[in-house]
N, C-alpha and C positions, 0 to 999 in steps of 0.2 A: 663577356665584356670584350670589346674591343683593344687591341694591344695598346695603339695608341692610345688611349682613353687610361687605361693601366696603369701606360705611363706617367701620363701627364699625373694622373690622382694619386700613384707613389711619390712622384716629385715633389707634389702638394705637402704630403703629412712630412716628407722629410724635411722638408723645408720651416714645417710650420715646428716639426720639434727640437730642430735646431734654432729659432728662433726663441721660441720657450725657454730653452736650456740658456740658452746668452741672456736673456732677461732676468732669469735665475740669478746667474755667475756674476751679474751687475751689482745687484740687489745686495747676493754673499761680500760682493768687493765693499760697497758702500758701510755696511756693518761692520765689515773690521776698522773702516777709514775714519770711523764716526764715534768710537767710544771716549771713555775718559783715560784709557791706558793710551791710544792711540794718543791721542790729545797732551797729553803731560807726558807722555815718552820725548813726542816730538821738540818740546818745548827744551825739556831738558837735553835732547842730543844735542841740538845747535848750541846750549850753552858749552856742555864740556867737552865740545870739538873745539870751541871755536876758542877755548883755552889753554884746551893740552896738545895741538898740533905744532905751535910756534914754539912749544916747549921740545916737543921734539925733535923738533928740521932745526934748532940751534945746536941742536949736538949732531947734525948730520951735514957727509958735505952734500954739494948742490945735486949732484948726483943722485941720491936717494936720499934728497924733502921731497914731498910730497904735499899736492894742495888738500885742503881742508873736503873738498868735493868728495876727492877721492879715497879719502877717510871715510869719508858719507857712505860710499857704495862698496867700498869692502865690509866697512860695518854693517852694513844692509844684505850683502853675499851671507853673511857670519847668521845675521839673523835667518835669514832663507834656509838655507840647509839644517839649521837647528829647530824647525819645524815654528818659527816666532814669526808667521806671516804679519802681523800687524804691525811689527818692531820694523819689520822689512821693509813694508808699504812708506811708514813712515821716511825714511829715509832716502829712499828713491822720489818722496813726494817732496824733501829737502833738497834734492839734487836736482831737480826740476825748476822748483821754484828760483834757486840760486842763478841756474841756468838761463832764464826768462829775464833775469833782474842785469844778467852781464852779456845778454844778447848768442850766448855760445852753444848755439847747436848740436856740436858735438856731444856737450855733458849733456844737452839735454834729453840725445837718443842712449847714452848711456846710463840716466835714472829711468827713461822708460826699459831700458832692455832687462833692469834690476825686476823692477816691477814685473815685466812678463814673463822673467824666471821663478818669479815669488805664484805665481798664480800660476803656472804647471804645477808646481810646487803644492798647490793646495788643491790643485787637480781640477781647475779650471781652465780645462785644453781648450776652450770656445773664446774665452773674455782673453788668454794669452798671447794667441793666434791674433787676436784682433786689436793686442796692442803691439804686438811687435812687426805687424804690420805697418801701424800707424808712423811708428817709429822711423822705419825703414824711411820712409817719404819726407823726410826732411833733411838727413847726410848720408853720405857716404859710408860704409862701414871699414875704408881703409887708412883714416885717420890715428894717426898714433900719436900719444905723450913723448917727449925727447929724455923724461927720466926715466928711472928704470922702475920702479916698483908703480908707478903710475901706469906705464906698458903693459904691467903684470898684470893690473886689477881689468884692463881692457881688455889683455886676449882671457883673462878667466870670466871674465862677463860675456865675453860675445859668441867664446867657444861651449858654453854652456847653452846659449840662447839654443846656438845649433843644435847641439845635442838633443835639447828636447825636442825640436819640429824635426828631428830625423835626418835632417843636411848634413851626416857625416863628410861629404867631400869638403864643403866651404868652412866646418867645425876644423876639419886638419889644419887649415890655416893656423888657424889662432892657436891651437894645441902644438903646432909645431912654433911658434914663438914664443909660448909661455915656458916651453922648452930652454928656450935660449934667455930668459929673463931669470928662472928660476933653478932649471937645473932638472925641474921633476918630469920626467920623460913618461911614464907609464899612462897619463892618462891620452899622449897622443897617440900611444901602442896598441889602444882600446879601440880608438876611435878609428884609428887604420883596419883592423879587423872588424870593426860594425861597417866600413866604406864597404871592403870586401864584400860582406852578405851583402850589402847591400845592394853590390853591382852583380849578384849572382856569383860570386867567384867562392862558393861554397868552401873547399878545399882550402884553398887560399887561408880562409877566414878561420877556419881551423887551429890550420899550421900556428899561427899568427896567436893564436886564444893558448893553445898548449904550451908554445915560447913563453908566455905571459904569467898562464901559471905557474909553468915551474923555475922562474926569474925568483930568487930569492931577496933580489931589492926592493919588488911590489909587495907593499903594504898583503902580509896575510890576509885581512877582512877580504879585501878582490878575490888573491888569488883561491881563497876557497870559495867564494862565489863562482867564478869563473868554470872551478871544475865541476862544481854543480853542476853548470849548464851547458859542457862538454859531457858528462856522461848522460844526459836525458838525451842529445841527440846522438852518442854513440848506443845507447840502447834501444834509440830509435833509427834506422836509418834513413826512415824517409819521414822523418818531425821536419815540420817547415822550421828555417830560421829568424826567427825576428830579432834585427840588428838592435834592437832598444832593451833587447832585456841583459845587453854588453853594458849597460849603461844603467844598475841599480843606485837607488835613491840615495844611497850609502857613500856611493864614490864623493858627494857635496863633502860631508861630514870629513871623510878621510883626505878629502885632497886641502883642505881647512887644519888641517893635524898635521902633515905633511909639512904644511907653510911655518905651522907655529914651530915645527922640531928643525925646521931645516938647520943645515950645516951650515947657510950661509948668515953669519952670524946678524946681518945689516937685517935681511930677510926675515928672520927668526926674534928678533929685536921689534918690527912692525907689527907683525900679525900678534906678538904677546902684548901687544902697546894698545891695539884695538879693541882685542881680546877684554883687556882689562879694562879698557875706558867702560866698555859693555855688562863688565861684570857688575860696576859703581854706577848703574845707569841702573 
């Protein structure tokens, strides 16, 4: 066979089972978007957001209320990492809709970017790619909230988005601000070290991963991950490094536990308020 010819006929079948697979990952999205938990989850979040939020920004000052929106999409974050992609979807499909009804762009690349962390999440790298794609195409991603825990919920949505397509340099951003809203500094200490492999700076990336483990502030669950995957490539000396497996599924879960214990009592107050709306949901 002709090279060319080779070519062009592997590009074919790649093409066509990538096609395949996104037709799949559609198919997966619509079934969870379509049941009856789906359906009367949804119904009832909008009720007891749109109840307990005014309950709670009356005990807060201006500073840290928060809009109902972004109750939406932390309560949607909360679902995501807890493995409740349907709870998720929901919510982000709230945030959307809300968004459409008040003309605001912004929230409404912020329910898709929910959405396209929920479906990495469920391991639909195809259908995820191709919404936060979409997403992208209609704002800016360097719009911020002027409150503070509002800010918060943006750079942990958008620094995740990253994280998953692999964008550690543009993921620092947001990691380096969620820094400044919250206080929790290690997961932007990860994300520097996956930038490192990333850019080749192997060595670097190391240094960076050993400080990390043996920091005794980072959450245990990390740092004995972390040393896992420091001794497979010091056992190895020449194992490739893949910057994503800095980044296990686990860190959702724990950086979500992080916000509920936080020290800052306002902080620590939100994420148990959400929490609990979710648990009576």
């Amino acid at each position: 066979m002709k090279p060319l010819l080779f070519i062009i006929l592997s590009l074919s079948i790649l093409l066509t089972g990538c096609s395949s697979t996104l037709r799949k990952q559609h198919k997966q999205y619509e079934k969870a978007t379509s049941g009856v938990t789906y359906k009367t989850y949804k119904t009832a979040s909008q009720f007891a957001l749109a109840g307990s939020m005014p309950v709670y920004n009356d005990q807060q000052p201006d500073s840290l209320k928060i809009g109902t929106p972004y109750a939406h999409l932390f309560l949607g974050y909360f679902w995501s990492v807890s493995g409740k992609s349907s709870l998720a979807f929901a919510e982000a499909n709230i945030v959307e809709e809300k968004s459409n009804e008040s003309n605001d762009s912004h929230m409404k690349y912020l329910g898709q970017s929910l959405r396209a962390i929920t479906q990495y999440q469920a391991g639909w790298y195809l259908l995820a790619a191709e919404e936060s794609a979409k997403a992208r195409q209609s704002v800016s991603t360097g719009q911020v909230s002027r409150r503070k825990y509002e800010a918060a919920v943006i750079h942990l949505l958008l620094g995740s988005v990253y994280i998953k397509e692999k964008d550690f340099e543009k993921a620092r951003f947001f990691w380096g601000a969620f820094v400044t809203e919250t206080g929790i500094d290690w997961p932007y200490q990860i994300c520097e070290a996956a930038a490192a492999f990333q850019g080749g700076n192997v060595q670097l990336g190391l240094q960076k991963i050993k400080s990390i483990a043996q920091d005794p502030t980072v959450p245990k669950p990390i740092r004995d991950q972390l040393t896992l995957e420091l001794e497979k490539v010091e056992a190895h000396a020449s194992i490739s490094v893949d910057s994503s497996l800095l980044w296990p599924s686990i860190i959702g879960t724990i950086i979500w536990q992080e916000l509920r214990n936080s020290s800052l009592q306002s902080l620590n107050k939100f994420a148990k308020t959400i929490e609990d709306v979710g648990s009576k949901l």
